[in-house]
LODREN-789186 format. One line per field, with one value per residue: x, y, z of N, C-alpha, C in turn; residue number from 1. Coordinates in pm, whole numbers. Atoms other than C-alpha are relative to their C-alpha. Layout:
% residues N
n_X: X|...
n_Y: Y|...
n_Z: Z|...
ca_X: X|...
ca_Y: Y|...
ca_Z: Z|...
c_X: X|...
c_Y: Y|...
c_Z: Z|...
n: NUM|...
***
This chain:
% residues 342
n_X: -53|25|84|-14|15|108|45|-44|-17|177|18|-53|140|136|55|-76|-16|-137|-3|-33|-190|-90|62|-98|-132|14|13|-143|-55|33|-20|-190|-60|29|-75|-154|-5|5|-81|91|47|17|109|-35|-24|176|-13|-59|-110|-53|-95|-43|-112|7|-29|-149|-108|73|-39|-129|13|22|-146|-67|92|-17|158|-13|45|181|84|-35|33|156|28|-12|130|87|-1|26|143|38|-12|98|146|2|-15|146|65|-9|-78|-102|-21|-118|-63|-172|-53|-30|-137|-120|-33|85|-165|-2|-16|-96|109|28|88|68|-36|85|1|35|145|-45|-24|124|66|-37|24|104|53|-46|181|100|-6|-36|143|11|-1|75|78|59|51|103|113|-13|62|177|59|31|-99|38|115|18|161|-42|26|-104|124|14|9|27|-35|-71|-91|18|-131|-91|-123|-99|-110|-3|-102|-76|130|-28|-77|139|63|-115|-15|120|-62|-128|44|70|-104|-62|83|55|-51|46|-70|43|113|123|-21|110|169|116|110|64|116|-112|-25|49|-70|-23|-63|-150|-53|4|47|-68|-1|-135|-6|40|170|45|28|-87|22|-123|9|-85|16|84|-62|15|111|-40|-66|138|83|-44|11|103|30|-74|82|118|5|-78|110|110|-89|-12|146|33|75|173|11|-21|-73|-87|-27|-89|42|-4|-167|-13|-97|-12|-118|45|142|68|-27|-29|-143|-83|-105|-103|47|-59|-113|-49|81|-88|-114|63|10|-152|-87|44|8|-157|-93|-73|66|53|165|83|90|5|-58|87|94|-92|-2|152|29|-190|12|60|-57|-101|60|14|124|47|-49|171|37|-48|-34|162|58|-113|45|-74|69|-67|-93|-164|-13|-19|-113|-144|22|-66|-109|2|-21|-102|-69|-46|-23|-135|-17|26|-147|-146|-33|13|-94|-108|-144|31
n_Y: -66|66|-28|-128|18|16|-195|-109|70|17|-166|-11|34|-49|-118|-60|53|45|110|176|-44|-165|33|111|-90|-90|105|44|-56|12|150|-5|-75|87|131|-36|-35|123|142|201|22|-117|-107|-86|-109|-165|-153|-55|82|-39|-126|-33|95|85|21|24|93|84|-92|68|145|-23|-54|113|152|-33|-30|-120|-149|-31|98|-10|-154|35|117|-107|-92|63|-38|-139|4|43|-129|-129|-6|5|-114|-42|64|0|159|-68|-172|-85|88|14|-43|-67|-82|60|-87|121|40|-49|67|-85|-45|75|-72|149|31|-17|56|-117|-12|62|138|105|35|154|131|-12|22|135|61|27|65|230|39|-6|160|87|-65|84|141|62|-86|114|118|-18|2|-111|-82|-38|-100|-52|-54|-181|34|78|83|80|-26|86|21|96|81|163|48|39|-113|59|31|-111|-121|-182|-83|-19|-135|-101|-66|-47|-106|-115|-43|-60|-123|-59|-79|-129|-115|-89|-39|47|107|112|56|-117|25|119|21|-17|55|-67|-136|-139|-84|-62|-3|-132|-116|68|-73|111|-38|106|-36|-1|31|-53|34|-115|-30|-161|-31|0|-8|60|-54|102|117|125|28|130|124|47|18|132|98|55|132|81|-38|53|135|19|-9|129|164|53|5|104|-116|-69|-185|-37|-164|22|-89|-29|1|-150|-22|29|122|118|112|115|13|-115|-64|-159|-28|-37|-62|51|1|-94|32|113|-11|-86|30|78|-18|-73|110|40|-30|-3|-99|20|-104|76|-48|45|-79|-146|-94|-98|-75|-130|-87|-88|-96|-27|-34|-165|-155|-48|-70|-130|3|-60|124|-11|93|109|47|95|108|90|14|-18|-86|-129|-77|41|135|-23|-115|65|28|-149|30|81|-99|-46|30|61|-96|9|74|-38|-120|75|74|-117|-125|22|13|12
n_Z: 118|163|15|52|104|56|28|99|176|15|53|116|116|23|-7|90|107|50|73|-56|33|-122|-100|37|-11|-134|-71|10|-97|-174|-59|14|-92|-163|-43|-27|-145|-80|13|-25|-123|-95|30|15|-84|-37|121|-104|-22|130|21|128|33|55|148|36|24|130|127|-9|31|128|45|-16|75|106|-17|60|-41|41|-64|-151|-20|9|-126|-106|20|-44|-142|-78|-8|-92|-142|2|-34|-170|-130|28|9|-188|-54|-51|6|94|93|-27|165|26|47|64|147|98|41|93|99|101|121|99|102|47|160|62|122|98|82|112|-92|-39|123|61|-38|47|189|53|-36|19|173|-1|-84|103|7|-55|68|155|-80|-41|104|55|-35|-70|126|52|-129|-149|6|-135|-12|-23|-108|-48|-73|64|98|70|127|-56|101|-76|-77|-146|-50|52|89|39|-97|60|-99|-176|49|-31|-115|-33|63|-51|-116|10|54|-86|-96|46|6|-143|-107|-94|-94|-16|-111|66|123|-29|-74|58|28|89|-58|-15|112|24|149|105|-56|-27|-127|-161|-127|-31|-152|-73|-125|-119|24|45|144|61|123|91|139|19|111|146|39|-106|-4|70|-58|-90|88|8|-132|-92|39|-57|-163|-45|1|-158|-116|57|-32|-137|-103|114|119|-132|-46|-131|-42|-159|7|144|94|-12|36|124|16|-29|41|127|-66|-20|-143|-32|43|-85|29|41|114|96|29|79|125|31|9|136|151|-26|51|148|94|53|-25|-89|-117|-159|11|-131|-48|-73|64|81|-79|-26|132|47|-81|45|142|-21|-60|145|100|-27|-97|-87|-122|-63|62|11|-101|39|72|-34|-158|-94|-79|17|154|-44|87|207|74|52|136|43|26|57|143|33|37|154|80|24|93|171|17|46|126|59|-60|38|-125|-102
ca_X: -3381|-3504|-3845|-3762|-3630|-3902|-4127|-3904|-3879|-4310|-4291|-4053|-4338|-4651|-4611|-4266|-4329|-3986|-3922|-3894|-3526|-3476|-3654|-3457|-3115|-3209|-3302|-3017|-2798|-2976|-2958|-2522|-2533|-2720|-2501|-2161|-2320|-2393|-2176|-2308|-2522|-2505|-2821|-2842|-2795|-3104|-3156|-3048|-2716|-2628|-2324|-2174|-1863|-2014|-2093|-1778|-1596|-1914|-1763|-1422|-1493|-1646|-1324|-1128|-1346|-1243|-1573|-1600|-1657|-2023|-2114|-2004|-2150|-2525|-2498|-2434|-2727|-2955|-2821|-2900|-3241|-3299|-3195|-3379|-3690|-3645|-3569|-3924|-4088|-4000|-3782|-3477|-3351|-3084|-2949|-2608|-2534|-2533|-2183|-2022|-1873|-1994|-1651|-1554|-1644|-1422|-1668|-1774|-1869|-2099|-1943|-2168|-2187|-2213|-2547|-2341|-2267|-2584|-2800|-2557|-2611|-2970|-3013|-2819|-3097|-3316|-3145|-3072|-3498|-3551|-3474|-3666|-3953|-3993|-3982|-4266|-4434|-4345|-4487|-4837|-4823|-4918|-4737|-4726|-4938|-4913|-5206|-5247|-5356|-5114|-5458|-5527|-5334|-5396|-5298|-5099|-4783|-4892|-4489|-4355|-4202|-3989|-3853|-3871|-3572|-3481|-3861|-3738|-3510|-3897|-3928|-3561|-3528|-3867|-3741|-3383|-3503|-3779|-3476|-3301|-3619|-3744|-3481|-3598|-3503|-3487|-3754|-3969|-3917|-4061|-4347|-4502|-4829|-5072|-5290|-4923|-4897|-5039|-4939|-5126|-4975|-4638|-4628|-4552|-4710|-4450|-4401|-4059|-3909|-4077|-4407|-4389|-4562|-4405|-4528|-4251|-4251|-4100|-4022|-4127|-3849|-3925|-4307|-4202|-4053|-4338|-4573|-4372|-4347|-4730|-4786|-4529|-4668|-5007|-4877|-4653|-4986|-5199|-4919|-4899|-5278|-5447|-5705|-5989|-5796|-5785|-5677|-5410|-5210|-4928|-5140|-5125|-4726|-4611|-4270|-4285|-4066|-4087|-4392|-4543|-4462|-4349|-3985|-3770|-3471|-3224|-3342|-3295|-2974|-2884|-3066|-2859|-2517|-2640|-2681|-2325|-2167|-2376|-2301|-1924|-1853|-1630|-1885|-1919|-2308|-2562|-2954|-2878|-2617|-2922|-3097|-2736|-2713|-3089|-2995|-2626|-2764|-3039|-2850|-2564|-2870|-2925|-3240|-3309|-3130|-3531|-3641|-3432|-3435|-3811|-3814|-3542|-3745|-3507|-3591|-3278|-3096|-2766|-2832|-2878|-2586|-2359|-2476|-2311|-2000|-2017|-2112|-1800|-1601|-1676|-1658|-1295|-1278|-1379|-1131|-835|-897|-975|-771|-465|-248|-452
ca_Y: 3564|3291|3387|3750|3677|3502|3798|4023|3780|3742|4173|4181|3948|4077|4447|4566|4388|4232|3995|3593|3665|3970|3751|3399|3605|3781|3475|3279|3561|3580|3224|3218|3489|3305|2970|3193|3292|2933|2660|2277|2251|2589|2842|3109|3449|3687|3963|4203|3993|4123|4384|4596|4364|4093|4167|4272|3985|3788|4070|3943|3572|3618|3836|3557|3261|3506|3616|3883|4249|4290|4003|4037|4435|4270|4022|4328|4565|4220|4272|4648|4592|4357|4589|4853|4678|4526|4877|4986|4704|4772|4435|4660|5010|5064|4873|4715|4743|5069|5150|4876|5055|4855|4739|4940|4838|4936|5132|4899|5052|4819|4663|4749|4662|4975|5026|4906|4575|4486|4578|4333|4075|4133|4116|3832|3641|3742|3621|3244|3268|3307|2948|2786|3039|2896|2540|2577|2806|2481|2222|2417|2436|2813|3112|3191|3446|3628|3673|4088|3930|3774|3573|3392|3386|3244|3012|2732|2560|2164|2026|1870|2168|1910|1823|2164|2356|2599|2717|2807|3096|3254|3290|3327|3660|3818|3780|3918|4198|4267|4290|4520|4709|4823|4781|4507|4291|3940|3878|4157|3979|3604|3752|3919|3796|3836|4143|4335|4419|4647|4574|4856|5119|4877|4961|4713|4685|4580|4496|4564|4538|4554|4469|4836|4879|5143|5191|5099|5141|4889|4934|4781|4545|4338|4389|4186|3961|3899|3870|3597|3426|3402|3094|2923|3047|2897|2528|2539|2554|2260|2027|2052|2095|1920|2049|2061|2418|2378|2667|2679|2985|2907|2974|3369|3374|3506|3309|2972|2634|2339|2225|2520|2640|3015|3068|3074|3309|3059|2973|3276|3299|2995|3117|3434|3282|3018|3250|3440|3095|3064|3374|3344|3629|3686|3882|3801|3854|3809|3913|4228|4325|4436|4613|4841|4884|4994|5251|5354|5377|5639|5858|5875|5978|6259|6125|6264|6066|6160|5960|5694|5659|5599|5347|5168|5179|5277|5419|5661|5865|5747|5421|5526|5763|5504|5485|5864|5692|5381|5669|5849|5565|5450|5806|5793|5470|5601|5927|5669|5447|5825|6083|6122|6229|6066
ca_Z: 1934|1654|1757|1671|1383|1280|1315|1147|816|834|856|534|332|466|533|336|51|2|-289|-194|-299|4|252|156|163|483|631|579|750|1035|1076|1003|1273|1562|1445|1512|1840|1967|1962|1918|2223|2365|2343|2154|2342|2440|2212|2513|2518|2136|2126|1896|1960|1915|1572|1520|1575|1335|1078|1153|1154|779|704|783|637|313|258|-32|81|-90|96|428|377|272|586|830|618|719|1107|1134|929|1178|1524|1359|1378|1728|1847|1651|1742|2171|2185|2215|2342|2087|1771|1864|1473|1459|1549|1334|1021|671|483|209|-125|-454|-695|-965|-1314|-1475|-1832|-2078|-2456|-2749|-2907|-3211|-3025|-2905|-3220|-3409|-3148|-3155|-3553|-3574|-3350|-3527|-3911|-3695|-3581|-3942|-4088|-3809|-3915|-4272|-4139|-3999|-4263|-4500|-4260|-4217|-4612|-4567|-4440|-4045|-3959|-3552|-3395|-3287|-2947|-2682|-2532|-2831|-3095|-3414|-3681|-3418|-3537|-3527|-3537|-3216|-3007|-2930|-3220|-3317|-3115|-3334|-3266|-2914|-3122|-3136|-2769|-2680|-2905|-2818|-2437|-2498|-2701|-2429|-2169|-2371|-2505|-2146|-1910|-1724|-1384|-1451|-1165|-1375|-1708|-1575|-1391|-1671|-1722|-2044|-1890|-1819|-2211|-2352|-2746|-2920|-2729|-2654|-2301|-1958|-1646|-1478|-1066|-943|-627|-284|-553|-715|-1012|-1305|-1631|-1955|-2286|-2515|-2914|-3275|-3288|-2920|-3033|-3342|-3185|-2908|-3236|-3368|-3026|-2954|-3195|-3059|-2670|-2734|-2861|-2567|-2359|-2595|-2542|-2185|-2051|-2375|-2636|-2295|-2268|-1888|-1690|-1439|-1364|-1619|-1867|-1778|-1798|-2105|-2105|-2097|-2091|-2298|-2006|-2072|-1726|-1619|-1768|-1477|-1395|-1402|-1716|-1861|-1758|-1959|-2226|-2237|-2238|-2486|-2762|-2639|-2733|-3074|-3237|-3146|-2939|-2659|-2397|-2001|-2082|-1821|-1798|-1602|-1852|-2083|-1853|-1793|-2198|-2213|-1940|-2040|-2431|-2328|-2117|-2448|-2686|-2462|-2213|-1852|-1553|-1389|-1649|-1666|-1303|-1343|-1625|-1451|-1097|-913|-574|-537|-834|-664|-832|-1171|-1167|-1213|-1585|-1618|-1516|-1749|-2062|-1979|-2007|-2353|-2445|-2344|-2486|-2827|-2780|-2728|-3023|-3224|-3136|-3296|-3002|-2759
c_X: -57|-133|-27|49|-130|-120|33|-1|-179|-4|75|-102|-122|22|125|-16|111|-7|18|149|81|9|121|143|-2|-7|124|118|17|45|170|-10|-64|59|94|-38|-33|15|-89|-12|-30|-168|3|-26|-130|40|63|121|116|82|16|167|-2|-46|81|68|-93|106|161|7|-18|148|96|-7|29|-115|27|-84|-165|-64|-20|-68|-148|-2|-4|-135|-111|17|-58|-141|-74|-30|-127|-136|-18|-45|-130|-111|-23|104|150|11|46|57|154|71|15|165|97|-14|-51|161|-32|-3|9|-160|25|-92|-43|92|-106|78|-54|-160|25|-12|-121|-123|97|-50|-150|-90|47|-76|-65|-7|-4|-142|-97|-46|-112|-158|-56|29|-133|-107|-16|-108|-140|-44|-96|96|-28|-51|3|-96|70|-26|83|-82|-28|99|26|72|154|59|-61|150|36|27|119|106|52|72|19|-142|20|65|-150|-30|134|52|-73|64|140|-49|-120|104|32|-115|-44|98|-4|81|-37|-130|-179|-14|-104|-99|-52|-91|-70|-54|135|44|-138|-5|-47|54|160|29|-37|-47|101|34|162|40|-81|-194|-61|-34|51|-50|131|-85|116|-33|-64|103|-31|-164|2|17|-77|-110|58|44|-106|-68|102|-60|-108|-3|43|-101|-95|36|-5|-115|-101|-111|-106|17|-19|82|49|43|125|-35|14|147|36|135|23|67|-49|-179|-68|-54|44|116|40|145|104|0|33|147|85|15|140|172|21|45|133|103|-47|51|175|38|41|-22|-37|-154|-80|-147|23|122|-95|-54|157|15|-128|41|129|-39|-113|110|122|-62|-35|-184|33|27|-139|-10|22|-17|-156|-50|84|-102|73|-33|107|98|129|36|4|87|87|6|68|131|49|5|118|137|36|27|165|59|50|95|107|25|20|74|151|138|-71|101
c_Y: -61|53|166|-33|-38|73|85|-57|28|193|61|-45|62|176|84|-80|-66|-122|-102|10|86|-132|-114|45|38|-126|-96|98|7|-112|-53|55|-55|-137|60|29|-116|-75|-43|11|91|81|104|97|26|76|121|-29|33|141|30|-108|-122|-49|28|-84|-113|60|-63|-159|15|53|-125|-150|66|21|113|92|13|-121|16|175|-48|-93|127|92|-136|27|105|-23|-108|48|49|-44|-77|168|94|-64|-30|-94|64|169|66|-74|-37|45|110|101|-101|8|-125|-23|98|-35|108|41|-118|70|-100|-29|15|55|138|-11|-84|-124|-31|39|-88|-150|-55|-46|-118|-131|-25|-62|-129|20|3|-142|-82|43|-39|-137|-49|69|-135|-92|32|-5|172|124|48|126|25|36|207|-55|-114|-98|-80|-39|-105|-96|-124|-72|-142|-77|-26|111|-65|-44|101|121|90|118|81|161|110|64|63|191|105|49|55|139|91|61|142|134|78|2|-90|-105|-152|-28|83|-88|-81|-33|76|-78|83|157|113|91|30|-2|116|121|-24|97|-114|65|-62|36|-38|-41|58|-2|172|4|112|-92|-23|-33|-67|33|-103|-75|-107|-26|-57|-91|-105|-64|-130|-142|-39|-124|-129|-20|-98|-178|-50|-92|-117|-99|-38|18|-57|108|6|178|-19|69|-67|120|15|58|205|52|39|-102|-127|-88|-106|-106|83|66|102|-52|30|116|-76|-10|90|62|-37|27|130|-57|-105|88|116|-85|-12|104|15|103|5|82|-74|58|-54|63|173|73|83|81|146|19|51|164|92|89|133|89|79|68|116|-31|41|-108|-10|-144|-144|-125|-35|-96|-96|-65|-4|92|121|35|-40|-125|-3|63|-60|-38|86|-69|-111|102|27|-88|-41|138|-16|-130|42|137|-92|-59|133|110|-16|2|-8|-130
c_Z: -129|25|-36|-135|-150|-14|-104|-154|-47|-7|-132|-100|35|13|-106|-125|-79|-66|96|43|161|96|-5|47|181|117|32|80|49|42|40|130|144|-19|53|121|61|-46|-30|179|131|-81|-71|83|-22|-75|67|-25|-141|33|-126|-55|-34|-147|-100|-44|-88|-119|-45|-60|-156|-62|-4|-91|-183|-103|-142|92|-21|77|138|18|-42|128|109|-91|59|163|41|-67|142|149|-50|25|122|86|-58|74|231|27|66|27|-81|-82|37|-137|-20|8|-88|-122|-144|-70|-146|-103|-131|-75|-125|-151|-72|-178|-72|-122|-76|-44|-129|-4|24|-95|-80|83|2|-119|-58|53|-82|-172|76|20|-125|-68|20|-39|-178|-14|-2|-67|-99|72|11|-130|-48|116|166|-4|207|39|84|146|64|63|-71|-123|-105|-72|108|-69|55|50|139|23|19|-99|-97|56|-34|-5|97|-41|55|124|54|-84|73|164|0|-76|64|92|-13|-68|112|132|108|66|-106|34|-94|-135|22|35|-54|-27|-137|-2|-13|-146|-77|-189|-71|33|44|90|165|139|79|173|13|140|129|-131|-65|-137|-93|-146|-110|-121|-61|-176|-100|-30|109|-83|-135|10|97|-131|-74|70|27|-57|56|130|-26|-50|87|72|-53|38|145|43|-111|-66|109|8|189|60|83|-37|-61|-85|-7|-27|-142|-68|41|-49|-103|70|-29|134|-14|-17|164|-24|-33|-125|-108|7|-112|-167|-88|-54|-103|-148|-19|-87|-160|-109|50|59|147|135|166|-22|112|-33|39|-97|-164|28|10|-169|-5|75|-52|-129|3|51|-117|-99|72|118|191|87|71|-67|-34|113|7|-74|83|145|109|95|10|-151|-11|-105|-79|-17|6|-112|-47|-14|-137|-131|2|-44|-103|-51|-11|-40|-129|24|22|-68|-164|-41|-33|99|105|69
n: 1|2|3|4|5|6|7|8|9|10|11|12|13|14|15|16|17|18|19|20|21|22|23|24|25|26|27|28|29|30|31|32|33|34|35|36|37|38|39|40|41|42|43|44|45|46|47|48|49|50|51|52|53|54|55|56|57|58|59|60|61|62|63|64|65|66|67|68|69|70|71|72|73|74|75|76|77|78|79|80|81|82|83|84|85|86|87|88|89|90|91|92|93|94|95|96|97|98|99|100|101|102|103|104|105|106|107|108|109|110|111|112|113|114|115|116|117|118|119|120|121|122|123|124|125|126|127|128|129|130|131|132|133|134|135|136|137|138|139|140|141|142|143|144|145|146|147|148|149|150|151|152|153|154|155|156|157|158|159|160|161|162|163|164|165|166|167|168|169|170|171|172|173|174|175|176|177|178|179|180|181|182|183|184|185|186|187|188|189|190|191|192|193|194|195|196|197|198|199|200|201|202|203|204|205|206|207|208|209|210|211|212|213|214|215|216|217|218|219|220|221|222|223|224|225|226|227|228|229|230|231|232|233|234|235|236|237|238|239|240|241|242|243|244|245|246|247|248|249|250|251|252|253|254|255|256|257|258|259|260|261|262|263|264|265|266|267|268|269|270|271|272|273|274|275|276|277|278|279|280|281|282|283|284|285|286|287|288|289|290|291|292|293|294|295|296|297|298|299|300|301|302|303|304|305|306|307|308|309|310|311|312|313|314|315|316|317|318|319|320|321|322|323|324|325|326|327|328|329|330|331|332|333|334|335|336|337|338|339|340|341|342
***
């Protein structure tokens, strides 16, 4: 069975294209579900030897261990992807997984922030990124200047980055206002590279899940914001690989850390909830809650669930039509604060 497994994880990276993330996740699963089938010191079972009851009572055990629902319902979709490709692959006749039901999970409408709301939080960024911005116009003794190119660009702040934090506003903005300009995953955000923008046409190449590429268009306030990030970007890169200019494949990333290494997700996380706490307001904010106002805030101006469901990259429509629900609720929001005899 581990040697099936192992198979099926190596056919997720090389031929389905499944993020690190699927594979990692998936892996781990599998692995829970052949410890619950053999004790300390016992074998695990033959692949043959797998019931539908015996993943039952896995389903159970988890239930028990107080497991949340969405979890224990992604650990059973890793079991039946798994069957299913045994019973493709000859190893089995028939998926045991297939008759055990998935647990019901409550509909979840995503929280998502007004247009109102997140252009204030936005603009207020970009008055604190300000400040640090004529700092360092002062210390060069002439004003900053963006290069039009994200490959070179000109006119390098000398100041410490270090000792220069409120600098950091520069890259922290541009990436928050990228989120929310195009819509984008996390995982999509950190692995842009230089080549993926397009600046005079302000439009991303960007690879989604399963490694799918999709075309996005982002506006003239992130591509501001990018333009005031790429002097910062290229001292990043002096400090940490020296004035030789030696290449490594950081150097292609457009978000980078205080090493001038590829911005991580956690990272941006941090980053996000950071500037939640700075301007004082009282939002469960996250990464992925920009990506549901980018999508939420079209479909309210009147854009094309098609369309949406294509900038978004979403493979079925199902998935984006939980943005319809999220609209309707601020609508009736805004009719109960409105409405005289509501």
């Amino acid at each position: 069975m581990k040697e099936s497994i192992a198979k099926y994880l190596e056919y997720l990276r090389s031929v389905k294209n499944s993020s690190p993330h699927t594979v990692s996740n998936y892996g781990k699963d599998l692995d829970q579900f052949v410890t619950y089938l053999s004790p300390p010191g016992a074998r695990p079972p033959a692949l043959s030897g797998v019931t539908h009851r015996l993943i039952r009572e896995f389903i159970a055990h988890l239930h028990d261990q107080g497991l949340e629902k969405s979890s224990i319902a992604r650990k059973l979709a890793a079991l039946r992807s798994f069957f299913k490709y045994c019973v493709r692959e000859g190893r089995l006749k028939e998926s045991p997984a297939r008759l055990v039901p998935t647990p019901k999970l409550p509909k979840r409408i995503p929280s998502v922030l007004s247009a109102e709301e997140m252009n204030g939080f936005l603009n207020q960024l970009a008055r604190m990124a300000q400040p640090a911005l004529d700092r360092l116009s002062s210390a060069k003794g002439r004003p900053s200047h963006a290069s039009s190119s994200p490959g070179r660009p000109r006119n390098s702040p000398n100041p410490s980055v270090r000792s220069e934090e409120g600098l950091f506003l520069r890259r922290d903005r541009a990436l928050l206002e990228l989120l929310y300009a195009a819509g984008l995953r996390v995982s999509e955000l950190t692995g842009l590279d230089l080549a993926d923008i397009e600046q005079r046409e302000r439009i991303l190449r960007v690879r989604g899940k399963g490694n799918k590429e999709r075309i996005v268009p982002y506006g003239a306030k992130a591509q501001e914001a990018l333009e005031k990030y790429w002097p910062l970007r290229e001292q990043l890169l002096e400090q940490a690989h020296g004035a030789s200019g030696k290449q490594c494949p950081q150097t292609e990333a457009v978000f980078l850390n205080y090493a001038g290494r590829r911005l991580t997700q956690r990272s941006v996380g941090r980053i996000v909830k950071k500037y939640v706490r700075l301007v004082n307001v009282n939002w469960d904010l996250h990464p992925h809650s920009l990506r549901h106002a980018f999508a939420t805030h079209l479909l309210a101006d009147g854009a094309d669930l098609r369309a949406i469901q294509e900038l978004l990259g979403h493979q079925s429509l199902s998935t984006t039509q939980k943005y319809t629900h999220a609209s309707i609720r601020q609508l009736m929001e805004i009719y109960d604060r409105a409405h005289p005899h509501a």
